[in-house]
MDTraj code that builds the backbone (N, CA, C; nanometers):
import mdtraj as md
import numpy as np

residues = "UNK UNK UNK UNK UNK UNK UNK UNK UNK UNK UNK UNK UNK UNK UNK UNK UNK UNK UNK UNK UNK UNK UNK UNK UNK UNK UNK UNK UNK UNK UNK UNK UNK UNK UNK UNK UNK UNK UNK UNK UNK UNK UNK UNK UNK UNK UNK UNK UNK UNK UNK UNK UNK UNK UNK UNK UNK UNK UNK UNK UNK UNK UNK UNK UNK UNK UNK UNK UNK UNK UNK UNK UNK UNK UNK UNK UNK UNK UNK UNK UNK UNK UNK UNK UNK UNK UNK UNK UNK UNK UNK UNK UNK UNK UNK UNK UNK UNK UNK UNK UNK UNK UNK UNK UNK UNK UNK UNK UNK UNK UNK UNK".split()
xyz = np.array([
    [-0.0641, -1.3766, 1.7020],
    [-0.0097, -1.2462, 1.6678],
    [-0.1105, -1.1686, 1.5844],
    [-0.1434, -1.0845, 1.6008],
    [-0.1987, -0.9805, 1.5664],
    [-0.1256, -0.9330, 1.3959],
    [-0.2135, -0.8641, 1.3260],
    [-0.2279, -0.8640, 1.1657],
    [-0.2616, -0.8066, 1.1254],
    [-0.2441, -0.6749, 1.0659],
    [-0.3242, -0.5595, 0.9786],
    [-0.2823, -0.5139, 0.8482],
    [-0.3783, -0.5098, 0.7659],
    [-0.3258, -0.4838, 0.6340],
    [-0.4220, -0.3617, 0.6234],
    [-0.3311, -0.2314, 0.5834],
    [-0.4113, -0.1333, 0.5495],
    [-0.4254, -0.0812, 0.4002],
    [-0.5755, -0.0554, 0.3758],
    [-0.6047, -0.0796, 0.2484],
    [-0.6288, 0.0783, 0.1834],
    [-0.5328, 0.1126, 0.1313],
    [-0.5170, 0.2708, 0.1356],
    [-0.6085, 0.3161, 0.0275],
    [-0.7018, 0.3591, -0.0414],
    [-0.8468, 0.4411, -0.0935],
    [-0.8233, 0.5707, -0.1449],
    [-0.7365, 0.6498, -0.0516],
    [-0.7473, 0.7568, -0.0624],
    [-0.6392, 0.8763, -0.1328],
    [-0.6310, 0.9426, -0.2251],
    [-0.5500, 1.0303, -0.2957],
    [-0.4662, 1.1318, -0.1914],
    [-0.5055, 1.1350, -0.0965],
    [-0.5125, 1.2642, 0.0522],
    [-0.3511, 1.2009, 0.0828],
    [-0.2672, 1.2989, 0.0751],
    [-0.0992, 1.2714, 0.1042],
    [-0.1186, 1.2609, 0.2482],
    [-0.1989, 1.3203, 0.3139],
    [-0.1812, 1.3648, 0.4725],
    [-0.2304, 1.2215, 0.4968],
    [-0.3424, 1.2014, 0.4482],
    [-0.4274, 1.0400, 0.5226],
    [-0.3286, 0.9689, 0.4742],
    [-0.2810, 0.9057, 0.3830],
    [-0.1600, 0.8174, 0.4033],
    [-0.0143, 0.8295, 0.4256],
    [-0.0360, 0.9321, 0.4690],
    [0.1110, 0.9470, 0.5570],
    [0.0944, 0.9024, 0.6907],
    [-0.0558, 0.9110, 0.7352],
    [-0.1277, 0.8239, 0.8468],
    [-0.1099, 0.6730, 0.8457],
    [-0.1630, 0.6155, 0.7009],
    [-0.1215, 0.4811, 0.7142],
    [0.0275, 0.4919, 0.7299],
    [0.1054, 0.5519, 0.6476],
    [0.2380, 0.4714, 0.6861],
    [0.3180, 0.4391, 0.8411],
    [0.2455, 0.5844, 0.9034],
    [0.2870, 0.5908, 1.0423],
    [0.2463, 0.4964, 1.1308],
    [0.1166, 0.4512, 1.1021],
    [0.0382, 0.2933, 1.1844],
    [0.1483, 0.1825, 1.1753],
    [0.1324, 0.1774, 1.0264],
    [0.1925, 0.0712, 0.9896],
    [0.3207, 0.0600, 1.1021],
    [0.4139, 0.1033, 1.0332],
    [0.5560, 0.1075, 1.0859],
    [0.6027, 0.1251, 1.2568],
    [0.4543, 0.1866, 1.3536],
    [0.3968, 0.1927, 1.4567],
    [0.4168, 0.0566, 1.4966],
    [0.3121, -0.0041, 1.4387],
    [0.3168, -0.1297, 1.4752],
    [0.3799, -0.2275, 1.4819],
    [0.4646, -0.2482, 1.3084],
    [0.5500, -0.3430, 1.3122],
    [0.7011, -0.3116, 1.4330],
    [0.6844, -0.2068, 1.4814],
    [0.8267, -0.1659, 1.5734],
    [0.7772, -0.1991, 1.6941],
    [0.6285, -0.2349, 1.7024],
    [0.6278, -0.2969, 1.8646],
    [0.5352, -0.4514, 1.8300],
    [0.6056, -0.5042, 1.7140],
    [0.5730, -0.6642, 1.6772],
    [0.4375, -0.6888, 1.6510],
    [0.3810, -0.6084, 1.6152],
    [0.2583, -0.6116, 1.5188],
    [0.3188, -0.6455, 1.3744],
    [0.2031, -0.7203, 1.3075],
    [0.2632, -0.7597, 1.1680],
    [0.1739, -0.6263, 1.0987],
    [0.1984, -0.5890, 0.9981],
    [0.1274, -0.4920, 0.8984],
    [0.1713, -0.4757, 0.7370],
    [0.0684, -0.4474, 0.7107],
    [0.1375, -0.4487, 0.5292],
    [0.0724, -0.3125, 0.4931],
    [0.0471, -0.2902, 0.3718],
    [0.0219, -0.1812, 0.3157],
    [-0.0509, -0.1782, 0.2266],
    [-0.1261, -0.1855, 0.0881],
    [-0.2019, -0.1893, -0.0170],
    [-0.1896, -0.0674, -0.0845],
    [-0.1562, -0.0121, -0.2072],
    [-0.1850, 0.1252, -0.2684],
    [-0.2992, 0.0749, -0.3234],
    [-0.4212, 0.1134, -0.3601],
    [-0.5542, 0.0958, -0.3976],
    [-0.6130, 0.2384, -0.4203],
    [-0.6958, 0.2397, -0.5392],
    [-0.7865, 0.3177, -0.5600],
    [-0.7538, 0.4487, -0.6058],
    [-0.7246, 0.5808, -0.5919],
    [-0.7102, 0.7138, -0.6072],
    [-0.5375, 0.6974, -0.5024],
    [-0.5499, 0.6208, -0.3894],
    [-0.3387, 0.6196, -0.3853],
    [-0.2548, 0.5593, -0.4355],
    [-0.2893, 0.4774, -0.5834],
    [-0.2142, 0.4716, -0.6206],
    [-0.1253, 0.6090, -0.7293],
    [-0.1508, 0.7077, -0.7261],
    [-0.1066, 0.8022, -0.7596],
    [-0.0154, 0.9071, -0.6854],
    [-0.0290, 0.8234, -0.5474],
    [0.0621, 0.8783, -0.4436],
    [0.1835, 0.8293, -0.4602],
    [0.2404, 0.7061, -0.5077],
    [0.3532, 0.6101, -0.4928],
    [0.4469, 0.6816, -0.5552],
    [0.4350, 0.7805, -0.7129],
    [0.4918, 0.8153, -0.7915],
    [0.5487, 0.9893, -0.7333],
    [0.4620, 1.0407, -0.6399],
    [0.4625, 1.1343, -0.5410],
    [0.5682, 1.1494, -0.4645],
    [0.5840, 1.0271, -0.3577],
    [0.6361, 0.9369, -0.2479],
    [0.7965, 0.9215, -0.2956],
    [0.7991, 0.8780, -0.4103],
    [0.9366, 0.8494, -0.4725],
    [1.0414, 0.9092, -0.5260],
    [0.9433, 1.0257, -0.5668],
    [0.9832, 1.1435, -0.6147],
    [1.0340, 1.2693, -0.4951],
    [1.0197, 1.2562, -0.3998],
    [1.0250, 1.3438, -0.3524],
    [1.0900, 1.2773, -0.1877],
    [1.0975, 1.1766, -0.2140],
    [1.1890, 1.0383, -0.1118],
    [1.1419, 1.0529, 0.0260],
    [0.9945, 1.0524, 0.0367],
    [0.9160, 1.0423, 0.1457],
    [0.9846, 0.9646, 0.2408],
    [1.0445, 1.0084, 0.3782],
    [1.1172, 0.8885, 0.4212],
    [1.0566, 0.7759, 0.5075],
    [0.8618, 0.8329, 0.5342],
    [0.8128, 0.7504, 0.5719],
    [0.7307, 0.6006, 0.5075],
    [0.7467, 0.6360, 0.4069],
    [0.6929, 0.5834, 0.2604],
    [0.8515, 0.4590, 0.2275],
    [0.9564, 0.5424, 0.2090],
    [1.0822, 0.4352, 0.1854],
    [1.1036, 0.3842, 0.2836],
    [1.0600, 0.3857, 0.4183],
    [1.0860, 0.2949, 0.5143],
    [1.0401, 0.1773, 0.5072],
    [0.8851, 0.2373, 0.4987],
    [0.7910, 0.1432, 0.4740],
    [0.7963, 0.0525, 0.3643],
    [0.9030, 0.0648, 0.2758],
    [0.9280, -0.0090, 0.1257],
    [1.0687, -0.0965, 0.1738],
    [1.1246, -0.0354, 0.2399],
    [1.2760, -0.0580, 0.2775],
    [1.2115, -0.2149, 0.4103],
    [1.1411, -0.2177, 0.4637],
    [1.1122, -0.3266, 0.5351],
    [1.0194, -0.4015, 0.5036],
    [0.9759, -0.4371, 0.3915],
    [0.9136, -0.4760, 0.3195],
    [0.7644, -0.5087, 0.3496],
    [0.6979, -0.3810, 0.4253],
    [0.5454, -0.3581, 0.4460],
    [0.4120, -0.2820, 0.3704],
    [0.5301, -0.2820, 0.2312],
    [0.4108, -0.2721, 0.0906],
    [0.3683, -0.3532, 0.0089],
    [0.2272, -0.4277, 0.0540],
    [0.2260, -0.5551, -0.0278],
    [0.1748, -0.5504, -0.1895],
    [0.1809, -0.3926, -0.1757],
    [0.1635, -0.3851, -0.3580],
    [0.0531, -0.2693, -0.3734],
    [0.0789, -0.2166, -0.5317],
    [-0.0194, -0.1548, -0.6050],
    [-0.0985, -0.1997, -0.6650],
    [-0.2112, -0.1206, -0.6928],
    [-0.3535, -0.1819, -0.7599],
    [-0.3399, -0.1683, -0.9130],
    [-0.3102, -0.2720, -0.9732],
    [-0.2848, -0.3175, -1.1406],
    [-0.4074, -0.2050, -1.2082],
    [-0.5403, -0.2507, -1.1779],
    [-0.6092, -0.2103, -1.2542],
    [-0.6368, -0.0177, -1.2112],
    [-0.6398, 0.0240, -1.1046],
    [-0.6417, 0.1342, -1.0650],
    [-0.5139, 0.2219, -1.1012],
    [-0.3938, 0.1721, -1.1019],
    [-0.2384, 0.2247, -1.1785],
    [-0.2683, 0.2597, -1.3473],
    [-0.3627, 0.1195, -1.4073],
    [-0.3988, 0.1514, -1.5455],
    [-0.4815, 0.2829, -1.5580],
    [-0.6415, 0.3013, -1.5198],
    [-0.7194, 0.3476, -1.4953],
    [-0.6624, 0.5255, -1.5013],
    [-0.5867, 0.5459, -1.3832],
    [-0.4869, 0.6406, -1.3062],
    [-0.3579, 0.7291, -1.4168],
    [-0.3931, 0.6537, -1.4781],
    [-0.2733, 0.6803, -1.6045],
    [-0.0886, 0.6546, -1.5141],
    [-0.1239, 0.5558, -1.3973],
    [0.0630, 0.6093, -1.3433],
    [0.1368, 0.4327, -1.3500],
    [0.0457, 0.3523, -1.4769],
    [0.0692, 0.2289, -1.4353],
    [0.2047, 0.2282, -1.5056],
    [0.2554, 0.2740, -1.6221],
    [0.4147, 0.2512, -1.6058],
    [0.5191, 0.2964, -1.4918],
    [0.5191, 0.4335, -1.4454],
    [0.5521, 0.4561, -1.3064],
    [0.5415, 0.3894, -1.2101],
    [0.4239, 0.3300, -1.1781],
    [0.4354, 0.2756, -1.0572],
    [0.4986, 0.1108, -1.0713],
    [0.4871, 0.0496, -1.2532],
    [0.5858, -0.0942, -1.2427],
    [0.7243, -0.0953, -1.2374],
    [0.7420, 0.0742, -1.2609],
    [0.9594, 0.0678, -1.2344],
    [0.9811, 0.0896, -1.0997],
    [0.8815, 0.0739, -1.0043],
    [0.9217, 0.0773, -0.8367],
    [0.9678, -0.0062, -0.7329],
    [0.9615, -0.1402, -0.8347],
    [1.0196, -0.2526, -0.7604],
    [0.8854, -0.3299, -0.6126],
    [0.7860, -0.2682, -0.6454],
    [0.6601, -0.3134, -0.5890],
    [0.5917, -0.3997, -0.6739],
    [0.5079, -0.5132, -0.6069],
    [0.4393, -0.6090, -0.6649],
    [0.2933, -0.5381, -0.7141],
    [0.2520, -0.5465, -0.8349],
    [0.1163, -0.4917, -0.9266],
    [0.0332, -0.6113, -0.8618],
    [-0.0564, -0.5739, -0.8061],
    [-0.1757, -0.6776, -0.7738],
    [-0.3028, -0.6701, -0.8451],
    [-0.3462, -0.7351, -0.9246],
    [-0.4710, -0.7720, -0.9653],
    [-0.5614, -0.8971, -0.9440],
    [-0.5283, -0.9483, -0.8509],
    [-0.5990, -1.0797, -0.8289],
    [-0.7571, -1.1015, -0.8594],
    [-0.8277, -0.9322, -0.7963],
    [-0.9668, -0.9204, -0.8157],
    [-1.0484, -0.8152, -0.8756],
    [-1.0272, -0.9198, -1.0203],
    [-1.0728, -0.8515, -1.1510],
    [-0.9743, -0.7462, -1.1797],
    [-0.8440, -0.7253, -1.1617],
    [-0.7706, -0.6535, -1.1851],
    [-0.7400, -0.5805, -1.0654],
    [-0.8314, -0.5700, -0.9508],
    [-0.7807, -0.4922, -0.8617],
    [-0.7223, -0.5424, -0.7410],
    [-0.6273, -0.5609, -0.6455],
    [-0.6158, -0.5880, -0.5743],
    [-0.7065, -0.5914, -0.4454],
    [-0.7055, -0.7595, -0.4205],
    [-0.8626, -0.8042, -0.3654],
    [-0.8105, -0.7849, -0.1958],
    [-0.8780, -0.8295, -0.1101],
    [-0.8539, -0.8402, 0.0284],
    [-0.8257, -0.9439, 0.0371],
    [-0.9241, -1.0579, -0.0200],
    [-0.9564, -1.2048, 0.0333],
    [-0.7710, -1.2694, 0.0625],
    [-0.6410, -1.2699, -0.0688],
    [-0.6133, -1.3093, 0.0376],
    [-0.5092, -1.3087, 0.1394],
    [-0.4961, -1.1865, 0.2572],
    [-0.4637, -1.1091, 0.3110],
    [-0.5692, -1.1694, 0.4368],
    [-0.7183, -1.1788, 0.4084],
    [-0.7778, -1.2079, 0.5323],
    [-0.7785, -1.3308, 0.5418],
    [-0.7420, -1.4434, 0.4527],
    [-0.7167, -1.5666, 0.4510],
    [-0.6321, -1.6027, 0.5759],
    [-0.5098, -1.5015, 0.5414],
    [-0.4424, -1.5120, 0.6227],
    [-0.4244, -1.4913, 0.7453],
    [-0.5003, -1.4194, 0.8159],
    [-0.6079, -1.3734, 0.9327],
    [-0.5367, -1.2121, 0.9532],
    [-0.5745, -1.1459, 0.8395],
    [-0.5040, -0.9850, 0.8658],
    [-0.6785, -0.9254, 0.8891],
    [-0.6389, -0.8266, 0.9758],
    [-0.7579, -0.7274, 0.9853],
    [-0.7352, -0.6370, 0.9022],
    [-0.8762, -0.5674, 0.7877],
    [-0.8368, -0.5086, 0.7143],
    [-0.8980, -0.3336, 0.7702],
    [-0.7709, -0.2276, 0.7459],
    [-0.8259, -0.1177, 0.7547],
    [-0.8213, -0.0596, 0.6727],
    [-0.9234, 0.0093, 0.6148],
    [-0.9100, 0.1041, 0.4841],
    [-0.9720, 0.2224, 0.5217],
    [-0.8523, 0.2860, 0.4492],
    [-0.8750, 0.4773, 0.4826],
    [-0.8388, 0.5373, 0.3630],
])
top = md.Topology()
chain = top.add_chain()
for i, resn in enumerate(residues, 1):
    res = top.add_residue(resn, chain, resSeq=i)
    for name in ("N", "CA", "C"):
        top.add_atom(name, md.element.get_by_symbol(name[0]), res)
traj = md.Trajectory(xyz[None], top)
């Protein structure tokens, strides 16, 4: 089975409204997929919630967000916001949420 974890980078509402649409793309025709907030999106999550993105709560509602970036949420100033969301804070690498292990698991990683 096929595996993608997309590793979201980018602050751009439009580009990850892209990931979410892959994502959820996929998992509806049995593709596995997850999600990552990383980098400049994690400032989107607090966005997303606020304003009840319904492609974003889907994507939370089936559980294909494998988390926000601990150290980038700090950094970002939205790290209390984004720990009352009921999403897992990832810092595995050096604080930021790593790839390694996601590809352990044999996910292809896309980052946009």
């Amino acid at each position: 089975m096929d595996k993608y974890l997309f590793y979201g980078m980018t602050g751009n509402k439009m580009c990850f409204n892209h990931i979410l649409l892959n994502a959820l793309d996929l998992v509806d025709n049995g593709v596995e997929a997850k999600i990552i907030f990383e980098g400049e999106s994690v400032k989107l999550v607090s966005v997303f919630e606020e304003e009840k993105n319904t492609l974003y709560l889907k994507a939370k509602e089936r559980g294909l967000i494998a988390g926000i970036c601990l150290a980038c949420s700090k950094v970002m100033g939205v790290f209390e916001k984004n720990s009352g969301y009921g999403l897992p804070m990832l810092g595995d690498m050096s604080g930021h949420a790593g790839m390694r292990p996601f590809t352990r698991e044999g996910y292809l990683v896309i980052s946009m």
